[in-house]
PDB file with one MODEL, atoms N, CA, C and O in Angstrom:
MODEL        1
ATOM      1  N   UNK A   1       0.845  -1.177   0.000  1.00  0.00           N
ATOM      2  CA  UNK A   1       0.000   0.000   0.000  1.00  0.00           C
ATOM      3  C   UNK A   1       0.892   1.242   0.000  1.00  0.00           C
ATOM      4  O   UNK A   1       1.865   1.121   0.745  1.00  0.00           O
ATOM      5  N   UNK A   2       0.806   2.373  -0.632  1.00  0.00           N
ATOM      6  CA  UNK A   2       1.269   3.548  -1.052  1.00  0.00           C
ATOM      7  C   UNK A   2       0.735   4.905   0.229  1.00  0.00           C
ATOM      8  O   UNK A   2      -0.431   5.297   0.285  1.00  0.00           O
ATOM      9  N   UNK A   3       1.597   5.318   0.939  1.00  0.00           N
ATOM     10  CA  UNK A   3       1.059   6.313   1.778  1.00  0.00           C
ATOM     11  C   UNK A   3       1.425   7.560   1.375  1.00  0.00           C
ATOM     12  O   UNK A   3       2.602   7.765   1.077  1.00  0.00           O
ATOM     13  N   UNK A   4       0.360   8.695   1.297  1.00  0.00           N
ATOM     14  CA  UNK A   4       0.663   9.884   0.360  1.00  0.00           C
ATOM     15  C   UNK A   4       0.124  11.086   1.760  1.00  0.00           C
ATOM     16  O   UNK A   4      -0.796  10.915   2.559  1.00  0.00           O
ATOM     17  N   UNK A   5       0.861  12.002   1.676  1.00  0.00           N
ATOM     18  CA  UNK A   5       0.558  13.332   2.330  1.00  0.00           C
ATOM     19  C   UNK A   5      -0.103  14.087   1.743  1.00  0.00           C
ATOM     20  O   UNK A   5       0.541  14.562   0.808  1.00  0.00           O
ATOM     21  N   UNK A   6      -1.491  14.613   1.829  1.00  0.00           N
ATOM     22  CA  UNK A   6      -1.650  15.550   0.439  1.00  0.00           C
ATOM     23  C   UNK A   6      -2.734  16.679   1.317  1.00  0.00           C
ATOM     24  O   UNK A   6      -3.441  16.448   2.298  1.00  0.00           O
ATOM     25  N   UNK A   7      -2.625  17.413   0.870  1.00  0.00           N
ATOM     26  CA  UNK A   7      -4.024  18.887   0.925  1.00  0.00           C
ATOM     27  C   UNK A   7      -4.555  18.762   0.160  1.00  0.00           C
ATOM     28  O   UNK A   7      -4.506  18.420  -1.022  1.00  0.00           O
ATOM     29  N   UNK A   8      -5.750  19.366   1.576  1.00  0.00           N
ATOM     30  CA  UNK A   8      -6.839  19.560   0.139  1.00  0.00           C
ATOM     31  C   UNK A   8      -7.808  20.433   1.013  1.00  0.00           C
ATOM     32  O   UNK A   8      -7.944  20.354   2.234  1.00  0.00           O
ATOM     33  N   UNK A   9      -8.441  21.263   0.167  1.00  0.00           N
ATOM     34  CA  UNK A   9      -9.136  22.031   1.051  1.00  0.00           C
ATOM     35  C   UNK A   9     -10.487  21.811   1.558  1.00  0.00           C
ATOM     36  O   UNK A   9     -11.229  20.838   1.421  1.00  0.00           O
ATOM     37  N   UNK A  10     -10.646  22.872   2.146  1.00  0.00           N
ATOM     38  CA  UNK A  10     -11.951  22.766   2.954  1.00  0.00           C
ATOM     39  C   UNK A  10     -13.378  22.078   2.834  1.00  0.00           C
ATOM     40  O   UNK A  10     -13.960  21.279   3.569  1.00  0.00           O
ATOM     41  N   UNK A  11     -13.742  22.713   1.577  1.00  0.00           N
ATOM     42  CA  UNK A  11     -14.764  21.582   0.606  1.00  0.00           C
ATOM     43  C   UNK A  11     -14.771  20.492   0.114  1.00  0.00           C
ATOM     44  O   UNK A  11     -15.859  20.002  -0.190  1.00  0.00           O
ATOM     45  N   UNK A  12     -13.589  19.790  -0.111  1.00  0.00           N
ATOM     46  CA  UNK A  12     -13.170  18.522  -0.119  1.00  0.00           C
ATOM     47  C   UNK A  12     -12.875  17.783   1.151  1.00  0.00           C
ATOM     48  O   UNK A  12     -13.076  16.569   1.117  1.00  0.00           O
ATOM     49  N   UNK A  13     -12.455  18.283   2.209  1.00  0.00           N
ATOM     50  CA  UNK A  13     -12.534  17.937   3.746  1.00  0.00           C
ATOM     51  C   UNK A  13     -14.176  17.371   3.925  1.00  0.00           C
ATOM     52  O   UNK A  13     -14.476  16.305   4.463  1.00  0.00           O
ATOM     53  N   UNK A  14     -15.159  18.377   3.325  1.00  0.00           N
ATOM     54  CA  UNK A  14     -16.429  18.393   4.016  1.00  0.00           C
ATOM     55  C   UNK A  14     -16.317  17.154   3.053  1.00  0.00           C
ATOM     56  O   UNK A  14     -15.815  16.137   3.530  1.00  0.00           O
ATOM     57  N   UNK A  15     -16.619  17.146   2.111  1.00  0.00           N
ATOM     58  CA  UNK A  15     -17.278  16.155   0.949  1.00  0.00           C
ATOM     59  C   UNK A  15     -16.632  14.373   1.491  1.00  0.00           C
ATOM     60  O   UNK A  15     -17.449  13.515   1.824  1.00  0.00           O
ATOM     61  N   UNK A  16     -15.582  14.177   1.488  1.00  0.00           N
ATOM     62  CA  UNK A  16     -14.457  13.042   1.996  1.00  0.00           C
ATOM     63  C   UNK A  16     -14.945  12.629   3.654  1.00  0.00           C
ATOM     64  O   UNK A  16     -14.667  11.559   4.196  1.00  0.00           O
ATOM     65  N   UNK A  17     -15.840  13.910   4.374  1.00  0.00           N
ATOM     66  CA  UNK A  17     -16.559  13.508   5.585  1.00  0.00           C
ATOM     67  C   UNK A  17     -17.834  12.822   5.349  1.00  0.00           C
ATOM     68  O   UNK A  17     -18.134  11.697   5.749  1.00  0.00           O
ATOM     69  N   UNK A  18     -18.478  13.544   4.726  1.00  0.00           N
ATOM     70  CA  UNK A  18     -19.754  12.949   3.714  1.00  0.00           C
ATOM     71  C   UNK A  18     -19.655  11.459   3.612  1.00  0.00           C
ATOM     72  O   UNK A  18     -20.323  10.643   4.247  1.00  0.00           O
ATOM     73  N   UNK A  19     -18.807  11.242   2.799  1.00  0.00           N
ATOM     74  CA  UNK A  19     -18.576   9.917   1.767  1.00  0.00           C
ATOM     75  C   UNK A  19     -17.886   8.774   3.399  1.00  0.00           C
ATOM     76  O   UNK A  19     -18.291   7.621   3.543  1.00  0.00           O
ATOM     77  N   UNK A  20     -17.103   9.273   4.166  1.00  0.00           N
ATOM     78  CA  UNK A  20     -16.739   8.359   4.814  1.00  0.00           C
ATOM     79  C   UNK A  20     -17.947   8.394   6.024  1.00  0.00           C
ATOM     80  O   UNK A  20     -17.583   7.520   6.811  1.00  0.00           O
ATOM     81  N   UNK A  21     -18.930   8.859   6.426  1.00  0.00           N
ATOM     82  CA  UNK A  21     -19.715   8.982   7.366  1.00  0.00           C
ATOM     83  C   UNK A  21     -20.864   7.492   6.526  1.00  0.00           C
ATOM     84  O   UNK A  21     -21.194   6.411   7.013  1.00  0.00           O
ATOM     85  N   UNK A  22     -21.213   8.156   5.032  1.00  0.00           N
ATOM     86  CA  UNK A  22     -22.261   7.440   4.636  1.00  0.00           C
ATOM     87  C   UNK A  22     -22.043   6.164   4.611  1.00  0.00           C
ATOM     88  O   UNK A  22     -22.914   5.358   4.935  1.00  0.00           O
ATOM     89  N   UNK A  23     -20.419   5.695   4.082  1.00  0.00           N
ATOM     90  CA  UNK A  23     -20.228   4.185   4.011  1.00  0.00           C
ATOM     91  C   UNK A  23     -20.038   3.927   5.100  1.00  0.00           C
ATOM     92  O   UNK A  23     -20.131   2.721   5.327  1.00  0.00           O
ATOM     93  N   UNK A  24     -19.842   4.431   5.786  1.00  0.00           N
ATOM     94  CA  UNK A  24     -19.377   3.558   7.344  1.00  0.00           C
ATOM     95  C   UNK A  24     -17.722   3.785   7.427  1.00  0.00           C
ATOM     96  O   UNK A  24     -17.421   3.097   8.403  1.00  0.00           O
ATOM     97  N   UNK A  25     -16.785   4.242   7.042  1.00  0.00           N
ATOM     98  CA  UNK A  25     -15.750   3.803   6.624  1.00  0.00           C
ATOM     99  C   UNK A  25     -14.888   4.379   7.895  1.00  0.00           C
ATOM    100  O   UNK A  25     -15.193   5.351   8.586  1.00  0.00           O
ATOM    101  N   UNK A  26     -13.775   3.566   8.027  1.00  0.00           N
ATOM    102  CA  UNK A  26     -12.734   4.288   9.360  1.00  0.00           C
ATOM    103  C   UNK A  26     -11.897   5.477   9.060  1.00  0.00           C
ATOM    104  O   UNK A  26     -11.670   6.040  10.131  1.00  0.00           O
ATOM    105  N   UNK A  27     -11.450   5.979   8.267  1.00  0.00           N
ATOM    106  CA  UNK A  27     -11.002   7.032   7.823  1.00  0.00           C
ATOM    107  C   UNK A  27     -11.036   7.579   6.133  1.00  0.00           C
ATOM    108  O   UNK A  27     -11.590   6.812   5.345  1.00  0.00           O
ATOM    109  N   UNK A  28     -10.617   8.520   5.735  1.00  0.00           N
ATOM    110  CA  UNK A  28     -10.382   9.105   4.845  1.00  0.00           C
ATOM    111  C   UNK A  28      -9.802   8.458   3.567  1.00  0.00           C
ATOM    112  O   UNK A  28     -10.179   8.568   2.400  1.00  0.00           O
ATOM    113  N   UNK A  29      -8.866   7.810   4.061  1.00  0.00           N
ATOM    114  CA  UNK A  29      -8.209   7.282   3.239  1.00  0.00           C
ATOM    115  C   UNK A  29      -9.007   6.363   2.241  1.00  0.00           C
ATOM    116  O   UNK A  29      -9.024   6.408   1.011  1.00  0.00           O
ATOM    117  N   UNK A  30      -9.824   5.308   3.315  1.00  0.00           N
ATOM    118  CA  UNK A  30     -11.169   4.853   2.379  1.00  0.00           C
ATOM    119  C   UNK A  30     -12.038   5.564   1.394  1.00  0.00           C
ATOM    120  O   UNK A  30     -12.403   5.336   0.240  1.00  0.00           O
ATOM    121  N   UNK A  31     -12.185   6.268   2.049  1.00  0.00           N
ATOM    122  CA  UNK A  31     -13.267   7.291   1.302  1.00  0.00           C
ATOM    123  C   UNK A  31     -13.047   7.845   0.018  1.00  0.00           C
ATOM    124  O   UNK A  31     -13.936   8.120  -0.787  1.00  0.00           O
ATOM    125  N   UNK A  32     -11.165   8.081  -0.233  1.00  0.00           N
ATOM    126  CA  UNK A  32     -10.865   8.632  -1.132  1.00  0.00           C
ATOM    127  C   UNK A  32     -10.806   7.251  -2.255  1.00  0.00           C
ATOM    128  O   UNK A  32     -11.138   7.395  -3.431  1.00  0.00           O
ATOM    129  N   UNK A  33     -10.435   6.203  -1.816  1.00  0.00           N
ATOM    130  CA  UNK A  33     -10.630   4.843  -2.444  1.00  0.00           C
ATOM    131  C   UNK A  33     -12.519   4.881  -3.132  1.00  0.00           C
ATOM    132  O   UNK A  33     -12.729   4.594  -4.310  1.00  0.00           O
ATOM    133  N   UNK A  34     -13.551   5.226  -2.278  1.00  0.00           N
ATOM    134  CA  UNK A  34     -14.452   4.558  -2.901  1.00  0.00           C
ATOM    135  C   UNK A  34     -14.870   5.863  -3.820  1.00  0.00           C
ATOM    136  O   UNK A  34     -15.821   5.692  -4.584  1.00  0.00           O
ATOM    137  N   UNK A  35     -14.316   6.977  -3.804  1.00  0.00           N
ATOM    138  CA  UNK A  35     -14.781   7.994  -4.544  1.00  0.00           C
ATOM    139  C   UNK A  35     -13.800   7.489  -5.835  1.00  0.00           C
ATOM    140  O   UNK A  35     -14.386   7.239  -6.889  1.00  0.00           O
ATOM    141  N   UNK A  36     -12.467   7.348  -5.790  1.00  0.00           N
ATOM    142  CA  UNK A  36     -11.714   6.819  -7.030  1.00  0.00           C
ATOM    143  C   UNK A  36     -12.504   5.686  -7.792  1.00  0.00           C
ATOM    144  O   UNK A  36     -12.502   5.780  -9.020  1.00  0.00           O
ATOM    145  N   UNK A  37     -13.172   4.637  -7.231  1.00  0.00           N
ATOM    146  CA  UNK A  37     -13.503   3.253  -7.506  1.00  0.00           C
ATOM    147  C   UNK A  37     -15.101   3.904  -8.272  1.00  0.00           C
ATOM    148  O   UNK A  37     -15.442   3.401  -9.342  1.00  0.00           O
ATOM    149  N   UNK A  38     -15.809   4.792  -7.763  1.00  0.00           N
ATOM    150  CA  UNK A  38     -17.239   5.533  -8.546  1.00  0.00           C
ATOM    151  C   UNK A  38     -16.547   6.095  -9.718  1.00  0.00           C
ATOM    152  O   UNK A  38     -16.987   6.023 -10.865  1.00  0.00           O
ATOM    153  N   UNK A  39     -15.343   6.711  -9.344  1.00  0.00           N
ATOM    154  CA  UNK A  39     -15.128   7.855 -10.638  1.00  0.00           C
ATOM    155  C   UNK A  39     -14.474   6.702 -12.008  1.00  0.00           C
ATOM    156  O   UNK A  39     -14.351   7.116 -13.161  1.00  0.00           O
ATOM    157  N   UNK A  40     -14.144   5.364 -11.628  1.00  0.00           N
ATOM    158  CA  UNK A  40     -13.966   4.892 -12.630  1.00  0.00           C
ATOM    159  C   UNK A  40     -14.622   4.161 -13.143  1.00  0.00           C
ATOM    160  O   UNK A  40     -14.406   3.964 -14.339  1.00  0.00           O
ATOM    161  N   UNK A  41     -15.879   3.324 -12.372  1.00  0.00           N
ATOM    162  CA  UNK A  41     -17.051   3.204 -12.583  1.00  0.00           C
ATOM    163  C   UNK A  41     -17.772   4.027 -14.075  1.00  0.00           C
ATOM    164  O   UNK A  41     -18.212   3.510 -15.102  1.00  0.00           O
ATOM    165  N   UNK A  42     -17.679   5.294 -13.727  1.00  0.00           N
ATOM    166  CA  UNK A  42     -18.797   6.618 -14.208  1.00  0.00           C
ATOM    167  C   UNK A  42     -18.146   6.753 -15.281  1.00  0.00           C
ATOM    168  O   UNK A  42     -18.825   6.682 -16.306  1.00  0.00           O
ATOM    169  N   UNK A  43     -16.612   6.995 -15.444  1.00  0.00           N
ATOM    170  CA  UNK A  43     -16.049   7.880 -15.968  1.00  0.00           C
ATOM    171  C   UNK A  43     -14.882   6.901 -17.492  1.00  0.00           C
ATOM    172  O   UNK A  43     -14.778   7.140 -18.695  1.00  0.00           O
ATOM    173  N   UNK A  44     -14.398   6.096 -16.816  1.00  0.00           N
ATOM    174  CA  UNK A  44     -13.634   5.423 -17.207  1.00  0.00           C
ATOM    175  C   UNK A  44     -14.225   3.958 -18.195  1.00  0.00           C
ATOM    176  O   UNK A  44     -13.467   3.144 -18.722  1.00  0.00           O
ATOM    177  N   UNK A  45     -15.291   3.929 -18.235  1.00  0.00           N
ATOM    178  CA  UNK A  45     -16.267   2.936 -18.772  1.00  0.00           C
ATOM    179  C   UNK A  45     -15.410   2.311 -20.244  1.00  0.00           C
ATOM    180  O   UNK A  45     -15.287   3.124 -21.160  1.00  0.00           O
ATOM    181  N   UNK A  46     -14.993   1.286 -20.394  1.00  0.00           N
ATOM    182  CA  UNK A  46     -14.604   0.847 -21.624  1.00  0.00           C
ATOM    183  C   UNK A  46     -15.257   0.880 -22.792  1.00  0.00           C
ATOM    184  O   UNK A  46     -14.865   1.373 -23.849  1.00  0.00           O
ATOM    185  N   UNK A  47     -16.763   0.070 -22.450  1.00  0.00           N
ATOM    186  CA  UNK A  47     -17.973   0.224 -23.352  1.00  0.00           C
ATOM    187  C   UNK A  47     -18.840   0.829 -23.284  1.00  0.00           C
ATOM    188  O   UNK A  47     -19.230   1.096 -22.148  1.00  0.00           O
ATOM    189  N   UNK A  48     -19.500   1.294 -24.302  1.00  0.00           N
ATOM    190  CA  UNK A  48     -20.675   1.954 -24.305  1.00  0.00           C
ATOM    191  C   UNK A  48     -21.951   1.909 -23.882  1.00  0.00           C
ATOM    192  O   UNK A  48     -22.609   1.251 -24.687  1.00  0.00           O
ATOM    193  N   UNK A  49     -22.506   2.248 -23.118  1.00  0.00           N
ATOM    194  CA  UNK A  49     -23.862   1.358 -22.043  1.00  0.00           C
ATOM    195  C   UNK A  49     -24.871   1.029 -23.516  1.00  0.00           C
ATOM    196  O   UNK A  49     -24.815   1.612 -24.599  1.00  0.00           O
ATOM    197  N   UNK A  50     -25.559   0.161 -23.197  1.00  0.00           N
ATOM    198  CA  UNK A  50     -26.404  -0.940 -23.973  1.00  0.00           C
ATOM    199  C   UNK A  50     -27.461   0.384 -25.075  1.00  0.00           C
ATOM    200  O   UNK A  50     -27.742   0.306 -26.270  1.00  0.00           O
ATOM    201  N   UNK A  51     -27.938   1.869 -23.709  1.00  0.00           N
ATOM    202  CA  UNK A  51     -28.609   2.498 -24.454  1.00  0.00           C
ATOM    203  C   UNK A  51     -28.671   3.120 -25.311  1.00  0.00           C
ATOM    204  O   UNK A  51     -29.627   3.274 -26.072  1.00  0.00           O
ATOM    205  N   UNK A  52     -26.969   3.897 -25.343  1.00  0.00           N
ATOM    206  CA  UNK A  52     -26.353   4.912 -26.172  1.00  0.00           C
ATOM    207  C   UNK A  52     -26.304   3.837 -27.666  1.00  0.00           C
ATOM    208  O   UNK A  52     -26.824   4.306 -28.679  1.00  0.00           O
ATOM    209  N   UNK A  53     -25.804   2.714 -27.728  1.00  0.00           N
ATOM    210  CA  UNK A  53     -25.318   2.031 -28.862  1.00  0.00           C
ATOM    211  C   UNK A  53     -27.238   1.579 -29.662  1.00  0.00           C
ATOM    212  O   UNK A  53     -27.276   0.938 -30.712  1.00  0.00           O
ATOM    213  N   UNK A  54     -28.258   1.922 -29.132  1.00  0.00           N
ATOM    214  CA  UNK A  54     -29.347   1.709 -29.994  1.00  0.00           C
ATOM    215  C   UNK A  54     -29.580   3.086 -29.967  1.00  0.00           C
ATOM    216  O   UNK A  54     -30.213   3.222 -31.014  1.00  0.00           O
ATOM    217  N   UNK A  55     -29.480   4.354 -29.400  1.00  0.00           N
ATOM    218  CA  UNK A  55     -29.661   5.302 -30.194  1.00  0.00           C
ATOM    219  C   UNK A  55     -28.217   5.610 -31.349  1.00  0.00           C
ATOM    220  O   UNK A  55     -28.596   6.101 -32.413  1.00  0.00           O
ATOM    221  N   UNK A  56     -26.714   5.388 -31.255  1.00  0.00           N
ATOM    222  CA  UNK A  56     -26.456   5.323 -32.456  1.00  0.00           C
ATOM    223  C   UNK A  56     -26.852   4.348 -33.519  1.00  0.00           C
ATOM    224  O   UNK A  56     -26.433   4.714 -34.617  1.00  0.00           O
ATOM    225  N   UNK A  57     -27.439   3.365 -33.548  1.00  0.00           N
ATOM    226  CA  UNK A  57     -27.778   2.559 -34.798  1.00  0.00           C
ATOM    227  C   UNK A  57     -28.724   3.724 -35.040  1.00  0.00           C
ATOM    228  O   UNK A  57     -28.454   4.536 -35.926  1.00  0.00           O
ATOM    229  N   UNK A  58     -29.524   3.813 -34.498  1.00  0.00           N
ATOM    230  CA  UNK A  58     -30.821   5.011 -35.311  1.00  0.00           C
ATOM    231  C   UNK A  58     -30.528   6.144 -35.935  1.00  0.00           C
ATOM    232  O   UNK A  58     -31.242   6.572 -36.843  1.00  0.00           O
ATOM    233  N   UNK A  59     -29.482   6.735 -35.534  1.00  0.00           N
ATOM    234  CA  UNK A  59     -28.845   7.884 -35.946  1.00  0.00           C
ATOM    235  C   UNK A  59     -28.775   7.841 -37.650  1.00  0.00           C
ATOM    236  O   UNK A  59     -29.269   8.498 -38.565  1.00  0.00           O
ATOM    237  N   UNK A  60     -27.521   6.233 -37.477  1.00  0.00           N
ATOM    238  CA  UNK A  60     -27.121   6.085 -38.602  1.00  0.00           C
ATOM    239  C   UNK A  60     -28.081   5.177 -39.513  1.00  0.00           C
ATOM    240  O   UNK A  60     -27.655   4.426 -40.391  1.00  0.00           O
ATOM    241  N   UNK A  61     -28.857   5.275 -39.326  1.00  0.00           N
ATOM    242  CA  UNK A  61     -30.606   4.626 -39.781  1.00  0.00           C
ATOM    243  C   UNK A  61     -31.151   5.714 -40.046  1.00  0.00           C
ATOM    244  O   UNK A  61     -32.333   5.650 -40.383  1.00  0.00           O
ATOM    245  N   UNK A  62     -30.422   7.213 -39.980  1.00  0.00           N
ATOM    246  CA  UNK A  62     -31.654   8.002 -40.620  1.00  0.00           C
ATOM    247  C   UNK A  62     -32.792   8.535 -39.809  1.00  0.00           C
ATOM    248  O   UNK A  62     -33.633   9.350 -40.188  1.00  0.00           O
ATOM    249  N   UNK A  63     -32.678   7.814 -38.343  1.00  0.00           N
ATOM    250  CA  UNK A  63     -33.885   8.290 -37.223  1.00  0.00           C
ATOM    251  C   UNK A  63     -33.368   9.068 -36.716  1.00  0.00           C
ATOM    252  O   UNK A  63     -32.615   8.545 -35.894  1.00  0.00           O
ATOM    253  N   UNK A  64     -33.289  10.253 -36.692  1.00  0.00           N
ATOM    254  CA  UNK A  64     -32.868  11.599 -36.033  1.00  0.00           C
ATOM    255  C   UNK A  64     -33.965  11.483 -34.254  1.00  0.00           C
ATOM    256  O   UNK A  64     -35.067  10.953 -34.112  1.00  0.00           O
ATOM    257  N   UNK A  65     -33.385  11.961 -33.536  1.00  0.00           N
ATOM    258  CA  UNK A  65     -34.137  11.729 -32.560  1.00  0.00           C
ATOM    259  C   UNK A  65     -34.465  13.918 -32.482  1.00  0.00           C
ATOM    260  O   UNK A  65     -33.421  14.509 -32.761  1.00  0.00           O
ATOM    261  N   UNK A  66     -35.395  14.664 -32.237  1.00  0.00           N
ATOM    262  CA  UNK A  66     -35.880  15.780 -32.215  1.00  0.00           C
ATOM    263  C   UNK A  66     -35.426  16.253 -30.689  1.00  0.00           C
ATOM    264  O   UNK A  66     -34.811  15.547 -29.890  1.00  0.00           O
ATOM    265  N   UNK A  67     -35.853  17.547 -30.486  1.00  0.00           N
ATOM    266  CA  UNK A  67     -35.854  18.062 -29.379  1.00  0.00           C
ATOM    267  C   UNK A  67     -36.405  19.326 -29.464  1.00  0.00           C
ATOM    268  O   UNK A  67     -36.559  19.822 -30.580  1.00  0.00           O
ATOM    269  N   UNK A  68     -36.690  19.857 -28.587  1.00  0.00           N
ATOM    270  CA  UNK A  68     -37.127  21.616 -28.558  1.00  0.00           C
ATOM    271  C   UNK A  68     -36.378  22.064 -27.661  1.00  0.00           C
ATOM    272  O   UNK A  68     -35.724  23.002 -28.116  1.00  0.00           O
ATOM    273  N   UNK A  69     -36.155  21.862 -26.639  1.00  0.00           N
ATOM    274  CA  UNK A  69     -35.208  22.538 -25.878  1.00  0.00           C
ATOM    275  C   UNK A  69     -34.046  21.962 -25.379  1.00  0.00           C
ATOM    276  O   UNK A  69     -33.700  20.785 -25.478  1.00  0.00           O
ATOM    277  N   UNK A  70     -33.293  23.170 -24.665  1.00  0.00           N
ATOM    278  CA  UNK A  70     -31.967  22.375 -24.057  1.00  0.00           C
ATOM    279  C   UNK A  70     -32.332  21.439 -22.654  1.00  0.00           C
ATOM    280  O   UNK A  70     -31.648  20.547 -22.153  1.00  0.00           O
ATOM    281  N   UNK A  71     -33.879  22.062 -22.139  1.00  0.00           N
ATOM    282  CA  UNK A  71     -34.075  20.595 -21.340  1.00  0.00           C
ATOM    283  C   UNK A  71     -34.279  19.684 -21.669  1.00  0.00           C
ATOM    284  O   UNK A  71     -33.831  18.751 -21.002  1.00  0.00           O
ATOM    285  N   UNK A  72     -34.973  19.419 -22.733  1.00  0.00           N
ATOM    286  CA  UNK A  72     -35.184  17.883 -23.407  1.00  0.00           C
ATOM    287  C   UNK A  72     -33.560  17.250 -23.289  1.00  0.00           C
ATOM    288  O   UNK A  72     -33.133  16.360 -22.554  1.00  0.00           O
ATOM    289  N   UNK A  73     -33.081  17.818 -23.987  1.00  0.00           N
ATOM    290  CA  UNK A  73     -31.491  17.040 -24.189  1.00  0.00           C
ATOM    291  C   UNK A  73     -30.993  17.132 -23.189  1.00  0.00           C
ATOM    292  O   UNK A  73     -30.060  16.354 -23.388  1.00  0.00           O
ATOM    293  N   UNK A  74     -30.785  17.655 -21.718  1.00  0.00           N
ATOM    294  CA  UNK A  74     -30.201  17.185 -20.507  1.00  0.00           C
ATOM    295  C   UNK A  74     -31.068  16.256 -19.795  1.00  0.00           C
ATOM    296  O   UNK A  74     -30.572  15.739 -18.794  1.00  0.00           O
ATOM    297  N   UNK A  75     -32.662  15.832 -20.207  1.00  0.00           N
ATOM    298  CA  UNK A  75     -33.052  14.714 -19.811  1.00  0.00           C
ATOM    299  C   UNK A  75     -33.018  13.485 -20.337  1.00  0.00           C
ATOM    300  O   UNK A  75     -33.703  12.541 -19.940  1.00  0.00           O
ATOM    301  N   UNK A  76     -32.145  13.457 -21.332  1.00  0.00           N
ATOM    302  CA  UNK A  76     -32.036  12.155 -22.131  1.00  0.00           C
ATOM    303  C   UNK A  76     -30.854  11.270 -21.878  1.00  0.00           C
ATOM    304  O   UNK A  76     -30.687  10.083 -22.159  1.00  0.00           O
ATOM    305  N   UNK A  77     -30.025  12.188 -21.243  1.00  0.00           N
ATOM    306  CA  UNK A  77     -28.642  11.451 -20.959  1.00  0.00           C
ATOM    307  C   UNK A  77     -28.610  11.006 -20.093  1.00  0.00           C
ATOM    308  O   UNK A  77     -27.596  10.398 -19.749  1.00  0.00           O
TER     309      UNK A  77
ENDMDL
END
């Protein structure tokens, strides 16, 4: 295991209290583990989730999907 000294400020103090209060966890150090382990989860995804890959077939099928506003399109994702 790798032991690191690091800052960080205040809002990240609160947030890293958050995250280790909700899991149960004994310190910080966890916490910063299960926030790394979500962010690669979320972020780092190899494949494309099942939904995105049937709206590109449609795309390229010519089915344009519409919208009217910029809320429509932040509720689709």
């Amino acid at each position: 295991m790798v032991q690191a000294l690091i800052e960080i400020d205040e809002n990240t103090n609160r947030v890293l209290n958050v995250v280790k209060a909700k899991y149960g966890l004994k310190d910080k150090g966890e916490a910063i583990k299960v926030v790394v382990e979500k962010y690669i989860e979320e972020e780092n995804e190899p494949e494309l989730r099942p939904e995105y890959l049937e709206k590109l077939k449609k795309i390229r099928k010519g089915k344009y999907i519409g919208f009217n506003s910029i809320e429509e399109i932040t509720k689709t994702k």
